[in-house]
TORMARMAR-22616 format. One record per residue (C-alpha): residue in one letter; x, y, z; residue number from 1. Coordinates in pm, whole numbers. Each point is the difference from the previous one (the first is absolute). Layout:
<vexlos>
["a" [X Y Z] NUM],
...
</vexlos>
This chain:
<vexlos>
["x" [2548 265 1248] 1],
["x" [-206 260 -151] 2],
["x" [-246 254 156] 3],
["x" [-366 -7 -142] 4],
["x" [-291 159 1] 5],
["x" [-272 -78 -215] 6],
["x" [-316 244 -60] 7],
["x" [-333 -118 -72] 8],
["x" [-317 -192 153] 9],
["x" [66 -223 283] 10],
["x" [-230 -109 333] 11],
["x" [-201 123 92] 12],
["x" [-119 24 -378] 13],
["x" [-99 -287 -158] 14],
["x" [66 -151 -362] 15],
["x" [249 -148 -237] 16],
["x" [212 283 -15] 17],
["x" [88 43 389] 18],
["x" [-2 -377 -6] 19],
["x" [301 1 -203] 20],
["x" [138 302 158] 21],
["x" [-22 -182 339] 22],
["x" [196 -325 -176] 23],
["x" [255 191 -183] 24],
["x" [66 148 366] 25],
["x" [28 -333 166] 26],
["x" [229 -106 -318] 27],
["x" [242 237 42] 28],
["x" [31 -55 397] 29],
["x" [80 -350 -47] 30],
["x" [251 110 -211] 31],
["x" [159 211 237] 32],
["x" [-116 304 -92] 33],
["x" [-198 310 209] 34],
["x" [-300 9 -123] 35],
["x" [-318 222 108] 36],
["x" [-321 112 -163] 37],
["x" [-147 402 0] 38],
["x" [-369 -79 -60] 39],
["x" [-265 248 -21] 40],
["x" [-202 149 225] 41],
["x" [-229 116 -245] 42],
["x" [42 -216 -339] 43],
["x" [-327 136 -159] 44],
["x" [-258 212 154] 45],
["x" [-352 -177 70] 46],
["x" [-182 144 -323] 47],
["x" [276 -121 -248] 48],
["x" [2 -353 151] 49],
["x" [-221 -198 -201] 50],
["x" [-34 -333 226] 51],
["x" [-132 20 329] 52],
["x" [306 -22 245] 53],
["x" [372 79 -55] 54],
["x" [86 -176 324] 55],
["x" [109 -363 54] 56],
["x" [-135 -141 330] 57],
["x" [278 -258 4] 58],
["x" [317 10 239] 59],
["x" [318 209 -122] 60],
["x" [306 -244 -168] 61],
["x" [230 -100 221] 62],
["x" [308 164 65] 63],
["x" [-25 275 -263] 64],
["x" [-3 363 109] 65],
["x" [-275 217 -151] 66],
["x" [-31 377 62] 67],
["x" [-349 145 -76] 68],
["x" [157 314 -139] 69],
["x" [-99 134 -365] 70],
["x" [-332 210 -59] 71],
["x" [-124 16 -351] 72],
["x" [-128 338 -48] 73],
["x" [210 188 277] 74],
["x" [285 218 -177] 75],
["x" [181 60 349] 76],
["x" [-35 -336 106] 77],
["x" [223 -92 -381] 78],
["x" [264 217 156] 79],
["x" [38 -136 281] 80],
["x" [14 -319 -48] 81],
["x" [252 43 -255] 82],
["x" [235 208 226] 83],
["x" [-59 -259 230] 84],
["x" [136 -262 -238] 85],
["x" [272 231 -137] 86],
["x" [177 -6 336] 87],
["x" [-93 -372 78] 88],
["x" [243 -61 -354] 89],
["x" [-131 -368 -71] 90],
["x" [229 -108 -291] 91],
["x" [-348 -55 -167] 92],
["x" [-354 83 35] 93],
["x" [-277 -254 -205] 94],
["x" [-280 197 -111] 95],
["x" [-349 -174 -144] 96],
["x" [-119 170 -302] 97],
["x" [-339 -114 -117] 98],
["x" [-263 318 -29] 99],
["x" [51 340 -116] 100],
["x" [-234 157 259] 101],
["x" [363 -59 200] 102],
["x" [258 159 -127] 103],
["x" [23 322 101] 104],
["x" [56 -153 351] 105],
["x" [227 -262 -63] 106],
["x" [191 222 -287] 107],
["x" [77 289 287] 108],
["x" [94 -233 226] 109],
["x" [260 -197 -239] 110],
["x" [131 383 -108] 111],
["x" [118 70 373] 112],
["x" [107 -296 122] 113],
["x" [288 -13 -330] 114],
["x" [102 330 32] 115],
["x" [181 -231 296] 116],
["x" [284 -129 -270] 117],
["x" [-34 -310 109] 118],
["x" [-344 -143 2] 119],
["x" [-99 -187 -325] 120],
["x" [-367 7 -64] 121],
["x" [-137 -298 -161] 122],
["x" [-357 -45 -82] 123],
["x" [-195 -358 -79] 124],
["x" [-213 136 -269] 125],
["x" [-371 -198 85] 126],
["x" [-133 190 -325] 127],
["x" [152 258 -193] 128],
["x" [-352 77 -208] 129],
["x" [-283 -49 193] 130],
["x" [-270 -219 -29] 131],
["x" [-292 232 8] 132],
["x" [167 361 -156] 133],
["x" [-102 363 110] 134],
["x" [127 353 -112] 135],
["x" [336 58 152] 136],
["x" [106 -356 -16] 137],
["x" [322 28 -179] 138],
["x" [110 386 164] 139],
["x" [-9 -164 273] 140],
["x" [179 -347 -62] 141],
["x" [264 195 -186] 142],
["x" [74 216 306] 143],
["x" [55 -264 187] 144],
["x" [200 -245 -255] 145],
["x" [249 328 29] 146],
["x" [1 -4 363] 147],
["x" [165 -384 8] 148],
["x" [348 -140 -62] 149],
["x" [-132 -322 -176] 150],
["x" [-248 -222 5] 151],
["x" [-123 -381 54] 152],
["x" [-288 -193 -181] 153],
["x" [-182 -256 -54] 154],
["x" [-37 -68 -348] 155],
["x" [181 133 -336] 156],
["x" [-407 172 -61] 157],
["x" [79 227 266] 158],
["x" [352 67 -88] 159],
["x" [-157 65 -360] 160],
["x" [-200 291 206] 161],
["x" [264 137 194] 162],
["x" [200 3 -319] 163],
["x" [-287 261 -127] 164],
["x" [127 238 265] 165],
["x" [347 -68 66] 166],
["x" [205 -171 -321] 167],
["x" [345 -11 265] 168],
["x" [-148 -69 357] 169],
["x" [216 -326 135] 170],
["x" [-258 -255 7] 171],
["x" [-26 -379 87] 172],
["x" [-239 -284 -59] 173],
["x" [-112 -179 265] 174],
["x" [-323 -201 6] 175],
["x" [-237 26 292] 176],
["x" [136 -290 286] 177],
["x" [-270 -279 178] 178],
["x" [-194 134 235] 179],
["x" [107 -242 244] 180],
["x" [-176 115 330] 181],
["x" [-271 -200 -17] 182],
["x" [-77 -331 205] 183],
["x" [56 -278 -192] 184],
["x" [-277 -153 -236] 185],
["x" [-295 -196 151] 186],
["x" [-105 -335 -152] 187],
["x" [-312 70 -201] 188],
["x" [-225 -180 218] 189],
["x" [86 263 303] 190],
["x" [-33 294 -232] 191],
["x" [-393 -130 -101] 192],
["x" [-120 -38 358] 193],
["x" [176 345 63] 194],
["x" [-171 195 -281] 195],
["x" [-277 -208 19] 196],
["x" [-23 -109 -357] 197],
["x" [-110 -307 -157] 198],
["x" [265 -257 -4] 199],
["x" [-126 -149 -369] 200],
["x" [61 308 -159] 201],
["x" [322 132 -152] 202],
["x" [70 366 4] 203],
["x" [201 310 -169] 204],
["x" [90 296 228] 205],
["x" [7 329 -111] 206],
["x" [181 205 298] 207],
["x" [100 322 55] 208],
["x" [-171 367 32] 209],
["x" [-264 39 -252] 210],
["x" [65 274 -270] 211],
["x" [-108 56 -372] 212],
["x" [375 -96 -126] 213],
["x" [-1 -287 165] 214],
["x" [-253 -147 -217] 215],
["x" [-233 -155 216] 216],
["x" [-285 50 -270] 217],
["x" [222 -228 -236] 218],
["x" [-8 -300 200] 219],
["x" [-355 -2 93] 220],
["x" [-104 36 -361] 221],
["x" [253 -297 -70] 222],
["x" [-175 -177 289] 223],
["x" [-330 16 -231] 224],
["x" [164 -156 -302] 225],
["x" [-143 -341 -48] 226],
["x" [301 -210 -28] 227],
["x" [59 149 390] 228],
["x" [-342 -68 122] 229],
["x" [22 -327 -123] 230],
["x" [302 -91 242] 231],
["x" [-211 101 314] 232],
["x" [280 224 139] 233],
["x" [-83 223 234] 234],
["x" [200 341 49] 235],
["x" [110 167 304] 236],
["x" [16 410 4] 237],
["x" [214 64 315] 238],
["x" [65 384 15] 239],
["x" [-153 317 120] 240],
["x" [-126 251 -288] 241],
["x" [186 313 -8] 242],
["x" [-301 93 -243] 243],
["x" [-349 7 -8] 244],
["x" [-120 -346 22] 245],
["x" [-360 0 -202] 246],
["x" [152 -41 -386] 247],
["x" [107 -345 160] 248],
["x" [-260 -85 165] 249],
["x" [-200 56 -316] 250],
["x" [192 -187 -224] 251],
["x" [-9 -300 206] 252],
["x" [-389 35 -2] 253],
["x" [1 52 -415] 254],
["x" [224 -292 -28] 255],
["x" [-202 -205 226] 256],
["x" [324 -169 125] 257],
["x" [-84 125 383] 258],
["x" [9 -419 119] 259],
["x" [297 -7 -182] 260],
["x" [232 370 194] 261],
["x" [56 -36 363] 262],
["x" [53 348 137] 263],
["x" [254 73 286] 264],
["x" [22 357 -103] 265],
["x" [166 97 383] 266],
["x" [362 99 75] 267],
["x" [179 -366 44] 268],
["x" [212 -46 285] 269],
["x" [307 -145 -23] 270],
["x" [-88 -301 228] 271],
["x" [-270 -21 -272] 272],
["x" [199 3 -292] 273],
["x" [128 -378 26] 274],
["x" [-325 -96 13] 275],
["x" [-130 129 -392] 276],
["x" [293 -110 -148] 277],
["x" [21 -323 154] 278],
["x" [-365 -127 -133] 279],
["x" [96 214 -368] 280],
["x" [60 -255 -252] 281],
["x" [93 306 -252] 282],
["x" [77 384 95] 283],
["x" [-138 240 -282] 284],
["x" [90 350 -9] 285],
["x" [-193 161 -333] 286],
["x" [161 321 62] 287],
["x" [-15 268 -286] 288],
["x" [329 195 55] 289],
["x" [267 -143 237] 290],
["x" [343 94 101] 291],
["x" [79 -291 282] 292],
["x" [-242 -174 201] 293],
["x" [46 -115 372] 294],
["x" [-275 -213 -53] 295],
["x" [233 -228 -251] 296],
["x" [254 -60 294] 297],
["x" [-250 -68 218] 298],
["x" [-114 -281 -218] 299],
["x" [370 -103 -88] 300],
["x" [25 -61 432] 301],
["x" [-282 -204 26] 302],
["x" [60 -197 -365] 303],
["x" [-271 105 -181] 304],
["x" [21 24 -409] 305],
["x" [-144 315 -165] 306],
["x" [-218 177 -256] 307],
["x" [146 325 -85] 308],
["x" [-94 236 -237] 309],
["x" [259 148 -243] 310],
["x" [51 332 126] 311],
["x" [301 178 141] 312],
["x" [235 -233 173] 313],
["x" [-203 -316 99] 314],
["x" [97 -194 -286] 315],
["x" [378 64 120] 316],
["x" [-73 -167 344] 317],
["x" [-228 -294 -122] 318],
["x" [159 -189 -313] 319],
["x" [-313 -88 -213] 320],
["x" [-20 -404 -15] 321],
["x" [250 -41 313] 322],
["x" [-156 191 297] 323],
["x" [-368 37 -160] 324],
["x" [-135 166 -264] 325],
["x" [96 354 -195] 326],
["x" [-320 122 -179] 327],
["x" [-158 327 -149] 328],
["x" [-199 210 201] 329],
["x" [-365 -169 -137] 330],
["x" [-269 -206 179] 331],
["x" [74 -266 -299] 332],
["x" [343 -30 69] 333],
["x" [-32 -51 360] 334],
["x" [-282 -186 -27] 335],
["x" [215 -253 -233] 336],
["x" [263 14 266] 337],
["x" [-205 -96 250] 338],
["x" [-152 -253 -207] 339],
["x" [323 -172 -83] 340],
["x" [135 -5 333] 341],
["x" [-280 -216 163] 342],
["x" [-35 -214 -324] 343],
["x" [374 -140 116] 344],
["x" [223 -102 273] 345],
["x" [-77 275 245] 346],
["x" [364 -98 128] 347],
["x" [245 86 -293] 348],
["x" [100 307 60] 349],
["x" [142 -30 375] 350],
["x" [341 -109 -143] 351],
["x" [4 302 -214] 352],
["x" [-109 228 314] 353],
["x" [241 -130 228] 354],
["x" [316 69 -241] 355],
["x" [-138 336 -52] 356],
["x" [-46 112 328] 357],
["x" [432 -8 56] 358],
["x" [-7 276 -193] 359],
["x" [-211 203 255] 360],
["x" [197 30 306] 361],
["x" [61 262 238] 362],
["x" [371 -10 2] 363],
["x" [-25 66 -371] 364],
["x" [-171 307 57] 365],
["x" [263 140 286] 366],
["x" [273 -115 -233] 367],
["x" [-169 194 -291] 368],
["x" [-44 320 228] 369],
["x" [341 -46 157] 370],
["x" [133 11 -383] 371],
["x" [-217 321 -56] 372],
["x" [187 208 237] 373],
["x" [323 -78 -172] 374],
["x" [-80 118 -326] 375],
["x" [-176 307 130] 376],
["x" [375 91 202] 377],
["x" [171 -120 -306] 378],
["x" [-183 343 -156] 379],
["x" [96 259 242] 380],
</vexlos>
């Protein structure tokens, strides 16, 4: 049995990443491990935020213990909790690693608590280079690469980043597991009435916060090439904007495809989640620069074949012609994805979805962290 803490976002805080904090919790206490959570208490303060709630009105997972402990900005806070985990000695402490602006906190913290001898320090690396980059960006990351004893991700684009910073770092691969949470699909026919759409139309979902490198713009302006208007598909934008909303709006209007973009541009619960991708024929995520996506696993868990762009490590976790399509970053290209996909059996790629999905279990992922330890004590 190991002791483990892991770091990072977790209820009340909503989104993918405590999501898969809260999983990789319940994982390892299945498995016979202690496992418990330090969450924040302040993740970002209010002006930095960009959506319009941090908070997740939902219930707490079952049976995992989270401590509200970690302030963001508060030096004394950083040493304290890390004296506080020094003395607990878990034989390893999971940090989340995803945005510079955190660092400092998390990079103090990891200092004190293996000054212990005997915690290892691992950190799941979300991204390495962030999406959207500011001045300090790599000061920053670099101070806290050297604060770690190795490090887990997703794809081999991230290790390629990590690489930039750290050449000897012990590093695994390990893709991004199902999110499996979720109530099971809905026939199609439930999921119509729910979201009170039109039951002879066929839709693609776009899901997920809204944010310029997610390429939003991409697939509305492939929504406006005529070989898509002339299916009649109809596409679903379910995600709140983390930006300023009237560039979209606008290009829907210049388009004139605003019959054609159904907007559910509010947070999505989980109880709501089942629901989109259940009445999705095709998931599309246009995204301009990518590391992972939670979004993919999502669609993997409810069998849903994909349009990815090819940027950072999507086209690692959806094989082009097997799970969906692989295309450039271009309205065209998507455009011809979508195209093909409803000009054919809308069926053929659930055989290649549900051979792919073995490879994205949560056992894996323990297994892979479990493995990560050992090499890091193999270098003391």
């Amino acid at each position: 049995m190991m002791r483990i803490v892991i770091c990072g976002p977790a209820h009340p805080y909503r989104g993918g990443i405590a999501a898969y904090n809260e999983r990789l919790a319940q994982q390892f206490l299945r498995e016979g491990d202690a496992a418990a959570i330090y969450t924040f208490k302040l993740q970002y303060p209010f002006f930095l935020f960009p959506g319009k709630t941090q908070y997740d009105e939902g219930f707490a997972p079952q049976g995992v213990t989270i401590t509200r402990a970690i302030n963001s900005v508060n030096p004394i806070n950083w040493f304290n909790i890390g004296l506080r985990l020094r003395r607990a000695r878990p034989d390893m402490i999971i940090l989340r690693y995803w945005l510079p602006f955190l660092a400092p906190a998390l990079g103090f913290i990891a200092r004190i608590v293996r000054s212990n001898g005997h915690t290892r320090v691992i950190t799941i690396f979300d991204n390495i280079v962030p999406h959207e980059k500011r001045i300090g960006d790599k000061a920053l990351t670099r101070f806290f690469i050297n604060s770690i004893h190795g490090a887990l991700v997703m794809t081999r684009e991230v290790e390629k980043d990590l690489r930039q910073f750290n050449k000897t770092m012990p590093c695994v691969v390990s893709p991004h597991p199902l999110f499996d949470t979720y109530s099971a699909p809905v026939p199609r026919a439930e999921a119509i009435v729910r979201l009170k759409l039109c039951p002879a139309d066929k839709f693609i979902l776009f899901f997920g916060f809204i944010r310029e490198y997610k390429g939003l713009d991409l697939l509305l302006k492939a929504m406006a090439e005529p070989a898509v208007q002339s299916l009649g598909v109809k596409l679903i934008v379910a995600g709140e904007f983390y930006e300023d909303e009237k560039p979209y709006f606008d290009l829907i209007r210049t388009l004139d495809i605003g019959q054609r973009v159904l907007l559910h541009t509010h947070f999505i619960s989980d109880e709501d989640v089942r629901y989109y991708f259940s009445v999705a024929s095709l998931v599309v995520q246009p995204y301009r620069s990518a590391t992972q996506s939670g979004v993919t696993q999502v669609a993997y868990y409810f069998n849903r074949p994909m349009v990815v762009t090819d940027v950072g490590g999507l086209a690692e976790i959806v094989p082009n012609g097997r799970c969906g399509y692989v295309v450039p970053p271009e309205p065209a290209a998507i455009a011809n994805a979508i195209t093909d996909f409803f000009s054919g059996d809308e069926e053929r790629f659930l055989p290649g979805i549900e051979e792919q999905k073995k490879l994205y279990t949560w056992d894996k992922l323990t297994e892979a962290l479990r493995g990560l330890v050992r090499m890091t004590q193999r270098r003391r």
